[in-house]
Every structure is written in structure tokens, then in C-alpha cells.
C-alpha positions as a Markdown table, in Angstrom:
| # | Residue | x | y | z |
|---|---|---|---|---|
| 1 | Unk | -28.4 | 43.4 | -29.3 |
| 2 | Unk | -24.9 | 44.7 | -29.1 |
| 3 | Unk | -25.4 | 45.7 | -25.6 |
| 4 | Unk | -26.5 | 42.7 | -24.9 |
| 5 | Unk | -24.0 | 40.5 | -26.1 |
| 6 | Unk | -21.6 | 43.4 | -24.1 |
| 7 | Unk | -23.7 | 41.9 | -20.6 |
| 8 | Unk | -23.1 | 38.4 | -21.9 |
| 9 | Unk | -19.4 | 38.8 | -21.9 |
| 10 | Unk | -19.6 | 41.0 | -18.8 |
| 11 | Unk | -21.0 | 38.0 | -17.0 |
| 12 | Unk | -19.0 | 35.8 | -18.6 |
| 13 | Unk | -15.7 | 37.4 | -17.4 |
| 14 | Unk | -17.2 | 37.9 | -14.5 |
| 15 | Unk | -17.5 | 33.8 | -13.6 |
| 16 | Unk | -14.1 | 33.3 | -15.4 |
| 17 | Unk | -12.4 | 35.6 | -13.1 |
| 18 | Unk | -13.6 | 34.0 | -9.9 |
| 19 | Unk | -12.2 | 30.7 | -11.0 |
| 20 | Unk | -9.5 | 30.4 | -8.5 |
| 21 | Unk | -12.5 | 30.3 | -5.8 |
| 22 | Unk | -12.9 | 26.8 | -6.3 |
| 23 | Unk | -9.3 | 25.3 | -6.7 |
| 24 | Unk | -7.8 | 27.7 | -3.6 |
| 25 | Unk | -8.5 | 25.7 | -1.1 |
| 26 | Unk | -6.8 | 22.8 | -2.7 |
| 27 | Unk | -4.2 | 24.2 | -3.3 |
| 28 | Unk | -3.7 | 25.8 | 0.0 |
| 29 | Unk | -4.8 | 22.5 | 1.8 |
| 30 | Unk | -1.6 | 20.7 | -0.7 |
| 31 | Unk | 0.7 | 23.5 | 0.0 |
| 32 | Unk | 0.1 | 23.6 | 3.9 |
| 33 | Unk | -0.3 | 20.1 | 4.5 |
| 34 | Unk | 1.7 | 18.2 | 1.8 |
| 35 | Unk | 4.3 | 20.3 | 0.6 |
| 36 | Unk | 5.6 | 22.6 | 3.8 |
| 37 | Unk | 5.9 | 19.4 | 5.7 |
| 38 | Unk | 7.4 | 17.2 | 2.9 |
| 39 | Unk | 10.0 | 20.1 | 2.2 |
| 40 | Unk | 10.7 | 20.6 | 6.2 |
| 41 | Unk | 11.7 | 16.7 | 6.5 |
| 42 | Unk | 14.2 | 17.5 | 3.7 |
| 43 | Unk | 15.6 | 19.9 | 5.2 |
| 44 | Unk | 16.0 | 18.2 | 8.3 |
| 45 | Unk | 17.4 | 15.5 | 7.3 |
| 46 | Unk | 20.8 | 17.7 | 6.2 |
| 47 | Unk | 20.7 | 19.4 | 9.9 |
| 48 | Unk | 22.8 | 17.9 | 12.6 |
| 49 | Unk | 21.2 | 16.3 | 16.4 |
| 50 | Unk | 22.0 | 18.8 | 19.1 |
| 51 | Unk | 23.8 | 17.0 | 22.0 |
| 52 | Unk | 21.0 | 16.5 | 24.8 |
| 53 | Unk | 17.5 | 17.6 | 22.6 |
| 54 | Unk | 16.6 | 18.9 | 19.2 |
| 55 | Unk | 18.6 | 19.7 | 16.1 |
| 56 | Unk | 22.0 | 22.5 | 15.2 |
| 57 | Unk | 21.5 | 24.3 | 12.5 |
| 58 | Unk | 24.3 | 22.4 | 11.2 |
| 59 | Unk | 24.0 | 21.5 | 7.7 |
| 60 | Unk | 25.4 | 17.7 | 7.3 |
| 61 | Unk | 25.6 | 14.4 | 5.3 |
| 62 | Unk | 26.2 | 12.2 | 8.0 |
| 63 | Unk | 22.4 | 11.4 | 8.3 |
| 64 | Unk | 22.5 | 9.9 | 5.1 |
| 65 | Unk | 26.0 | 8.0 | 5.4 |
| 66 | Unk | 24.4 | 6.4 | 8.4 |
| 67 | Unk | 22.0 | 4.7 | 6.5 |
| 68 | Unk | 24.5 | 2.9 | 4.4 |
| 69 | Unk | 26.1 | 1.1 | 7.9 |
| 70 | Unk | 25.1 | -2.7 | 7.4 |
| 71 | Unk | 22.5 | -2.6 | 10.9 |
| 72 | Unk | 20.6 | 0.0 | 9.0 |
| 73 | Unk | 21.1 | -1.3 | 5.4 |
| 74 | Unk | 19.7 | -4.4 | 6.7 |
| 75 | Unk | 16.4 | -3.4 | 8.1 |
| 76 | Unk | 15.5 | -2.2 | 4.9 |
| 77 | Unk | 16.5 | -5.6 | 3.3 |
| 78 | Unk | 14.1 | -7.0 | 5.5 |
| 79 | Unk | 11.4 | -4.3 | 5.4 |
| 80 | Unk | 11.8 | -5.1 | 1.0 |
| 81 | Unk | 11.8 | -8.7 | 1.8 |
| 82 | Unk | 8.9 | -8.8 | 4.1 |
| 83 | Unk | 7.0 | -6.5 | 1.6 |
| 84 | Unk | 7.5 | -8.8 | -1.3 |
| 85 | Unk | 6.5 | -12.1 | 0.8 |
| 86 | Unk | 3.4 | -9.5 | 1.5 |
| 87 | Unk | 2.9 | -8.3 | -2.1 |
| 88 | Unk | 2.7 | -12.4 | -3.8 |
| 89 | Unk | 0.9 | -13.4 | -1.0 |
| 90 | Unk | -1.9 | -10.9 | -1.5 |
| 91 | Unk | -1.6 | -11.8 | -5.5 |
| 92 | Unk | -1.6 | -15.1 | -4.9 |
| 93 | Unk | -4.8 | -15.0 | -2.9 |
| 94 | Unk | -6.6 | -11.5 | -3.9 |
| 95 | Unk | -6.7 | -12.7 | -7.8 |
| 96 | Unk | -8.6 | -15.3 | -7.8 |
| 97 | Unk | -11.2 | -14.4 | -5.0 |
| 98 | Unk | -11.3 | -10.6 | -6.9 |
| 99 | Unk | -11.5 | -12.7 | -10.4 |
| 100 | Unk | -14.6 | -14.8 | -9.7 |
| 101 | Unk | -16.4 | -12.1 | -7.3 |
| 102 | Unk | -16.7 | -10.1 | -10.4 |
| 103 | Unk | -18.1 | -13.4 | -12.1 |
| 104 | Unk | -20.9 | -13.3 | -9.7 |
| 105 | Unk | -24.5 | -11.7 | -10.0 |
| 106 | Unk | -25.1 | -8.5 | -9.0 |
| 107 | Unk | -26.6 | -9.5 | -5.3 |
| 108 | Unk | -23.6 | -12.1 | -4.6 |
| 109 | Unk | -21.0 | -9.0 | -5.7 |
| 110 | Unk | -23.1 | -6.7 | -3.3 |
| 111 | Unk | -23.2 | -9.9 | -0.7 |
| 112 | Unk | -18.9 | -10.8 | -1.3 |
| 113 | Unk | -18.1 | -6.9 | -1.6 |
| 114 | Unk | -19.6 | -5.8 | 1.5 |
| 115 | Unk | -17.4 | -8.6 | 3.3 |
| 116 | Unk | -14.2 | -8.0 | 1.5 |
| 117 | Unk | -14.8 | -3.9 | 2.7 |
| 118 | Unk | -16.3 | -4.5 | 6.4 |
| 119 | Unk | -13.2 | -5.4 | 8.1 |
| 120 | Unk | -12.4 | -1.1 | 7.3 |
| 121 | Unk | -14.9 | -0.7 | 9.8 |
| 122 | Unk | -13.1 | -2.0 | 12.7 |
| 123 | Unk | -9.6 | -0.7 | 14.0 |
| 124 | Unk | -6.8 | -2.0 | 13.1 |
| 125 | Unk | -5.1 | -2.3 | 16.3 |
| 126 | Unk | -8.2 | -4.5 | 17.1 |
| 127 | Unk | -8.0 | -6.8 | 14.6 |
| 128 | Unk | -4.5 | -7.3 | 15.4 |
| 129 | Unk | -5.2 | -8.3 | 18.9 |
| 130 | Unk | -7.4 | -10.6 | 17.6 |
| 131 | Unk | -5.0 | -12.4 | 15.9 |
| 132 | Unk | -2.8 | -12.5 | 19.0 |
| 133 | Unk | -5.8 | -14.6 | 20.8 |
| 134 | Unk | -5.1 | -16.8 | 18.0 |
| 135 | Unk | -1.5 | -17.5 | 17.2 |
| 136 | Unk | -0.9 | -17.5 | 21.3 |
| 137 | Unk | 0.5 | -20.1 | 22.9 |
| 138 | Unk | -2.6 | -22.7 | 23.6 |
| 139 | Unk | -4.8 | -20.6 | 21.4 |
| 140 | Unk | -7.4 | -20.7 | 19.3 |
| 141 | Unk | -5.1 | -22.4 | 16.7 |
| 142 | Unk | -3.3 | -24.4 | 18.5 |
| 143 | Unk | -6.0 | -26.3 | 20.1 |
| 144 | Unk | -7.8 | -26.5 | 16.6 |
| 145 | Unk | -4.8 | -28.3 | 15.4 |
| 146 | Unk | -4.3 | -30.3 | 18.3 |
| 147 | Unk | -8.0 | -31.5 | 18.3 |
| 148 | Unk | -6.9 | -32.9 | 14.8 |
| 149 | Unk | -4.1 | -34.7 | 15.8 |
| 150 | Unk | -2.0 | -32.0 | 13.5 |
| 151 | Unk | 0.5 | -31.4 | 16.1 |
| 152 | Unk | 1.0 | -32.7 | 19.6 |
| 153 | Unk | 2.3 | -29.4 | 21.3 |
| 154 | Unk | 1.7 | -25.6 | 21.0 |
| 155 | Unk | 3.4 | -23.6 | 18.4 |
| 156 | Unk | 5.0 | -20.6 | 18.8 |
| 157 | Unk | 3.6 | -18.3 | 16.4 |
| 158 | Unk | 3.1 | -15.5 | 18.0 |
| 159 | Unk | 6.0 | -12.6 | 17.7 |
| 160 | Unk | 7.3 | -14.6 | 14.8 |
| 161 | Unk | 8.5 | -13.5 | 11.3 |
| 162 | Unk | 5.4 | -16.2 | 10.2 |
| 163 | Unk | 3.0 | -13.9 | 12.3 |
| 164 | Unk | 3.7 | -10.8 | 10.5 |
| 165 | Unk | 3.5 | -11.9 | 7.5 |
| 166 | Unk | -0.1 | -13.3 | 8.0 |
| 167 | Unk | -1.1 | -10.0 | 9.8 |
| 168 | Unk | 0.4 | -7.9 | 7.0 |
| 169 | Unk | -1.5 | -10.3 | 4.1 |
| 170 | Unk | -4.7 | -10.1 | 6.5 |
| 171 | Unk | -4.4 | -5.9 | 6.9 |
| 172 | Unk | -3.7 | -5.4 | 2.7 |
| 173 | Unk | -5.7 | -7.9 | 0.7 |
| 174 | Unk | -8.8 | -6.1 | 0.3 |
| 175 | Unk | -6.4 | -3.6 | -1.8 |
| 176 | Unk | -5.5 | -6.0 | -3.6 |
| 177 | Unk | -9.3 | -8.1 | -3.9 |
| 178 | Unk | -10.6 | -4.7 | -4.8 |
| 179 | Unk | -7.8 | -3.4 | -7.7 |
| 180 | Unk | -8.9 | -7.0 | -9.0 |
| 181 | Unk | -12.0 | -6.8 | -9.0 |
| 182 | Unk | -12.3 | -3.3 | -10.5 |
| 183 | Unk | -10.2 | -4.2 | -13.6 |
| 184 | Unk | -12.1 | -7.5 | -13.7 |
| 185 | Unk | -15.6 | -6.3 | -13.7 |
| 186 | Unk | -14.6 | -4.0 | -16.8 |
| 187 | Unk | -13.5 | -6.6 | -19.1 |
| 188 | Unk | -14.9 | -7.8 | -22.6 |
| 189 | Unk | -15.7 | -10.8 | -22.1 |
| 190 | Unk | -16.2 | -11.5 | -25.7 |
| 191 | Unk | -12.2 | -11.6 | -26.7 |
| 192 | Unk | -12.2 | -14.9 | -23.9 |
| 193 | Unk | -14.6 | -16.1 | -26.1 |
| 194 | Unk | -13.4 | -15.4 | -29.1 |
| 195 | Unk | -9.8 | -17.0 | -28.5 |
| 196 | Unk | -11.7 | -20.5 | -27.1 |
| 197 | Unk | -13.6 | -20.3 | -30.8 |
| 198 | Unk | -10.4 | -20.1 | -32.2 |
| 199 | Unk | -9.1 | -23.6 | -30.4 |
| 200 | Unk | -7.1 | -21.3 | -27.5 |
| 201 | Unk | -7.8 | -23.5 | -24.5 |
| 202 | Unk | -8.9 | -22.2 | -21.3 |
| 203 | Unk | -5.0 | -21.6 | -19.8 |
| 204 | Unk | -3.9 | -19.9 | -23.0 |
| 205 | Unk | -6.7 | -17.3 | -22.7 |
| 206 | Unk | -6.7 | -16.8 | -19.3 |
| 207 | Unk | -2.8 | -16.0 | -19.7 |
| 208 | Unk | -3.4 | -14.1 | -23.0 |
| 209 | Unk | -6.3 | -12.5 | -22.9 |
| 210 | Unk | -7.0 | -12.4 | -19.2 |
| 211 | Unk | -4.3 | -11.3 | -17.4 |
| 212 | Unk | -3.2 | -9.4 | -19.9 |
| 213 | Unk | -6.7 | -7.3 | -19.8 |
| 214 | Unk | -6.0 | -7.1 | -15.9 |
| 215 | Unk | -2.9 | -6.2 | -15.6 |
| 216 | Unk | -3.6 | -3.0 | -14.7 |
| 217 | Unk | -6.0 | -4.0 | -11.7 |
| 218 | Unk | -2.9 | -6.1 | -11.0 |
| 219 | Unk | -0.1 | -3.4 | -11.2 |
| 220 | Unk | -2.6 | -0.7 | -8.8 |
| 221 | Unk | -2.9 | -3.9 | -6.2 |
| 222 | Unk | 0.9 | -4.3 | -6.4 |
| 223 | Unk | 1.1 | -0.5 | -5.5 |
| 224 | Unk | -1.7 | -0.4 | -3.0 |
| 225 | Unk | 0.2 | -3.6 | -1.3 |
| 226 | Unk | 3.8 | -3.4 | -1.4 |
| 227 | Unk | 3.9 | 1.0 | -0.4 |
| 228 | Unk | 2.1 | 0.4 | 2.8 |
| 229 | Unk | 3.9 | -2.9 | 4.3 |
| 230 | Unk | 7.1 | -1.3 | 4.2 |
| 231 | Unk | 6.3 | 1.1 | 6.7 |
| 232 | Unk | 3.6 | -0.3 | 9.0 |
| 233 | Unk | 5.6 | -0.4 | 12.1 |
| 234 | Unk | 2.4 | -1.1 | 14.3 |
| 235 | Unk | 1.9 | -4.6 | 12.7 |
| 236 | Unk | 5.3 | -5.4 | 13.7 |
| 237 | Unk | 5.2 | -4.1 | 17.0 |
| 238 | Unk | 2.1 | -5.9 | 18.4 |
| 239 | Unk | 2.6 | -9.6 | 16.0 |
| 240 | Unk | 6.1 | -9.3 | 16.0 |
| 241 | Unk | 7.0 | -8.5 | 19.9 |
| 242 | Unk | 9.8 | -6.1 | 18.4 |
| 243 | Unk | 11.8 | -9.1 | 17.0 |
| 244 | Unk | 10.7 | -7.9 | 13.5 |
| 245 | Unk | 12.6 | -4.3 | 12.7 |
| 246 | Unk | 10.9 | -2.7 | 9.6 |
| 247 | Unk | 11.9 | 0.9 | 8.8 |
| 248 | Unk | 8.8 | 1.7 | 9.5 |
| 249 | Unk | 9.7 | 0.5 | 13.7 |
| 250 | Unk | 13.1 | 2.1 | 12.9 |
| 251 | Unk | 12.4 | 5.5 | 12.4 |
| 252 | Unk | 9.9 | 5.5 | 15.3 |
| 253 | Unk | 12.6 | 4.2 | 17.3 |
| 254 | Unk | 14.4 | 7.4 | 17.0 |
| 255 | Unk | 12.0 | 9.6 | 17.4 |
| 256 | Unk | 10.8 | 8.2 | 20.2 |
| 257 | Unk | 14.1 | 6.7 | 22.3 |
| 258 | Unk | 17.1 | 8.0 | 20.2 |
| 259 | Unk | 15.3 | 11.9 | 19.7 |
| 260 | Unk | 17.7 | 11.3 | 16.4 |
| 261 | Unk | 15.1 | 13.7 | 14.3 |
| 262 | Unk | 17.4 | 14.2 | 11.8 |
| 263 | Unk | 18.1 | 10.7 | 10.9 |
| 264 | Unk | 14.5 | 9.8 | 11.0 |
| 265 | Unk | 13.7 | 12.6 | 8.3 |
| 266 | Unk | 16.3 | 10.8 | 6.0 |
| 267 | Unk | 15.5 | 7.4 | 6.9 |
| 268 | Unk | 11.5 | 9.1 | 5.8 |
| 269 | Unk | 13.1 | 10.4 | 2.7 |
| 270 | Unk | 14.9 | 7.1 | 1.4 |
| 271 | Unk | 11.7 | 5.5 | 2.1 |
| 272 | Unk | 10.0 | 7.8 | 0.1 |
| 273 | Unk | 12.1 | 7.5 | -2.9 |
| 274 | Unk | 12.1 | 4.3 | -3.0 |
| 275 | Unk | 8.6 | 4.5 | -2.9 |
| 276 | Unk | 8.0 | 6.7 | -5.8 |
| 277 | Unk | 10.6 | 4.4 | -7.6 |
| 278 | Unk | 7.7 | 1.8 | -6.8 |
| 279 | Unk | 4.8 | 4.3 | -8.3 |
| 280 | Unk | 6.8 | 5.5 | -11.5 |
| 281 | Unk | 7.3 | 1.8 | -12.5 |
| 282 | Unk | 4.0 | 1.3 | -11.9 |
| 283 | Unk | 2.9 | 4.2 | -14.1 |
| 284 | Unk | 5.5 | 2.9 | -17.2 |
| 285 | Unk | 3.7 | -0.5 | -17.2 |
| 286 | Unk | 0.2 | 1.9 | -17.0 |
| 287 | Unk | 1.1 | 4.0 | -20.1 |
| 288 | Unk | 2.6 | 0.9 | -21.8 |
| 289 | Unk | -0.4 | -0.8 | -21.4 |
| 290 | Unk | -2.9 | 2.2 | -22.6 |
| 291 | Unk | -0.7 | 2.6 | -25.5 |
| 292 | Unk | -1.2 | -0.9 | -26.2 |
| 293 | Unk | -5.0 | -0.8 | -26.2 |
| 294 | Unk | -4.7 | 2.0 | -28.6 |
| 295 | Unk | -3.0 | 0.4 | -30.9 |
């Protein structure tokens, strides 16, 4: 018995020791592919641009000092601007389709899910042309509204500030419809009820109990939405026919014309911060909220 209780723990050491087996590779895949190259942008954004190509190892501030001249400082007043049109647009349109889809049956969810999720299965870049074939001059919009007597000449829409907005909305409300959804489908239903047996009418629960209950649904859509249309400079580019700078267009813009590597790795880096500002307020209203449904 004793010797084998001795094989036991043999064994036992023996599958506790090889542990690290299963977690290397994440770590080695987050060290090599997240962390180097997050910590090398850091870095470079403190080196100086040589004169013709490349950087000096020259350590600096000035990269950072740009950023506060009013050209630059404005792009990201746009680029915030244009993601928090984005960001209520999506809200304003995601909640409700995400509330009643998870009021369906099972088969219309399947049915309303698979539509929210197909346009994933088609490129981006695509869908974005498509939208040029609409908002063109004497497009498919245009002669839509003419035929109703809406207007009496073409609109310029295309490479407008209007155009992308609507492709930004179009690209990011399924985050949104889904973070919704999610939160909605796991509700108890019961404490609605309860409150309209206790004379709340159907605003007062739906603002008490309801959103309340969602919120977090909400708060992840907020996240999912608002991150991603700061930076996405392609949107811009193809809708917006480069009258529309996000920061997302300016730091491609100097990797690609200006070869100012150094000032697009802190232009990357303010973005980022700001970003993570974005997720750590995100996780306060979380853990506020948890606590609250422990309590």
C-alpha cells in the first residue's frame, strides 16, 4: 500500500511538473508577438528620423511635442468626434434590433443572427465599394430618391464626412447588435414582471430594470465600437476620398509618404493610451455593476 501511494505521487509529480507544456506556447506566442513589438514601438517613438531613410539612435521628445501642434491635435479631435457620432449611432440602432432579436424564438434568433453575422463573410474593402455604387453621383440612391420626387438633383455624398459616418455605423454594428443581444438573452425576465405587478409602467421598467440589467452588453458594444473607429484609416480612405484625416490615415501617412517612423510609433502609442483609458472605464462600470448584483 505504501508503495503504492509512493507511485501515486510519483505520477502525480510527474503531470504537475510538465505543466508549463500547455501554457508555453502562449506565452511565447504573447511574448513574441504582443509584447516585443508593443515594447519596440515604445522605444521608437523616443528615437530621432535619420535625414534621408530610417531612424538615429537618438533618444528624443520631439516625437511627442509634435503631436501637441494644433494640425495634429486636431485630427484626433476629429478621429474622437467621428468615433462618438459612430459609437450613438450603433446604440441608437444596435439596442433595439439586439433587444427584440433576443425576444424572438429560437428559429427566428438562428434566422436574425445568421444575418446580423454574414456580412463577416465578405471583405471589407468590398463592402465598402459597394457603398461607393451607392452614394455616387447618379447612384443607386440618388435615383431612388429622385423617383420619389425627394430631391430634384444628385447629391454629393460620396467622399463626405456623411459617408463615413454611414460606412463606419455599417462596418461596427453587429458588435454592437451582438454585445446586446448576448446580455439580453441572459436576463430574468421575471424582475420586468415583477416591477409592472407593482404598478411600474412599461418606460419605468425598461429604464430600471432593463437597461440597467444590460448595461453591461451595452458598456462591451461601447468598447467593441468606439476602439476600432478611431483607427480604421481604410474606411476613410475609400468613403472619404482623403478629405476625412483620422489618426488612423495619419500615421499611415508617415509611414508611407513622410517615412517619419518615429512619429508614427508615438502617434500609435497616444492612440493606444487613450484606448486603454477607454477599456479601464469600461472595466470600472464592469466591476461596479458585478458588485451591485452581489449585493
Amino acid at each position: 500500500m505504501g508503495k503504492s501511494m509512493k507511485k501515486d505521487k510519483r505520477k502525480g509529480a510527474g503531470k504537475d511538473g510538465r505543466w508549463w507544456m500547455t501554457v508555453a506556447p502562449l506565452y511565447l506566442f504573447t511574448i513574441f508577438f504582443v509584447a516585443l513589438p508593443l515594447l519596440y514601438l515604445f522605444v521608437l517613438s523616443f528615437l530621432t528620423r535619420a535625414q534621408t531613410w530610417g531612424v538615429v539612435n537618438e533618444f528624443t521628445l520631439e516625437n511627442y511635442l509634435k503631436i501637441g501642434k494644433p494640425v495634429y491635435l486636431n485630427t484626433f479631435k476629429e478621429s474622437f468626434q467621428l468615433a462618438v457620432l459612430t459609437t450613438v449611432s450603433t446604440l441608437a440602432i444596435g439596442y433595439p434590433f439586439g433587444y427584440f432579436m433576443a425576444r424572438l424564438s429560437r428559429r427566428a434568433k438562428s434566422l436574425m443572427m445568421l444575418l446580423v453575422v454574414i456580412p463577416f463573410w465578405t471583405s471589407a474593402l468590398m463592402r465598402m465599394y459597394g457603398w461607393i455604387i451607392i452614394f455616387r453621383s447618379n447612384g443607386i440612391l440618388d435615383k431612388v430618391l429622385m423617383a420619389l420626387g425627394l430631391i430634384h438633383s444628385p447629391l454629393k455624398l460620396l467622399y463626405s464626412y456623411p459617408a463615413v459616418l454611414v460606412g463606419m455605423v455599417y462596418s461596427l454594428l453587429p458588435f454592437m447588435i451582438l454585445s446586446v443581444y448576448s446580455s439580453t438573452d441572459k436576463m430574468d425576465w421575471s424582475l420586468v414582471e415583477a416591477a409592472r405587478d407593482l404598478g411600474a409602467s412599461r418606460w419605468t421598467a425598461f429604464w430600471t430594470i432593463t437597461v440597467k440589467m444590460t448595461l453591461p452588453g451595452i458598456m462591451s458594444g461601447i468598447v467593441l465600437v468606439f476602439i476600432p473607429s478611431m483607427g480604421l484609416f481604410f474606411i476613410a480612405d475609400i468613403l472619404g476620398g482623403g478629405k476625412v484625416m483620422l489618426v488612423g490615415n495619419l500615421i499611415q501617412a508617415q509611414l508611407q509618404s513622410g517615412r517619419d517612423w518615429p512619429f508614427a510609433a508615438a502617434l500609435s502609442v497616444m492612440l493606444m493610451l487613450f484606448t486603454s483609458v477607454m477599456i479601464w472605464i469600461y472595466r470600472k462600470v464592469a466591476g461596479v455593476r458585478e458588485l451591485e448584483g452581489l449585493l
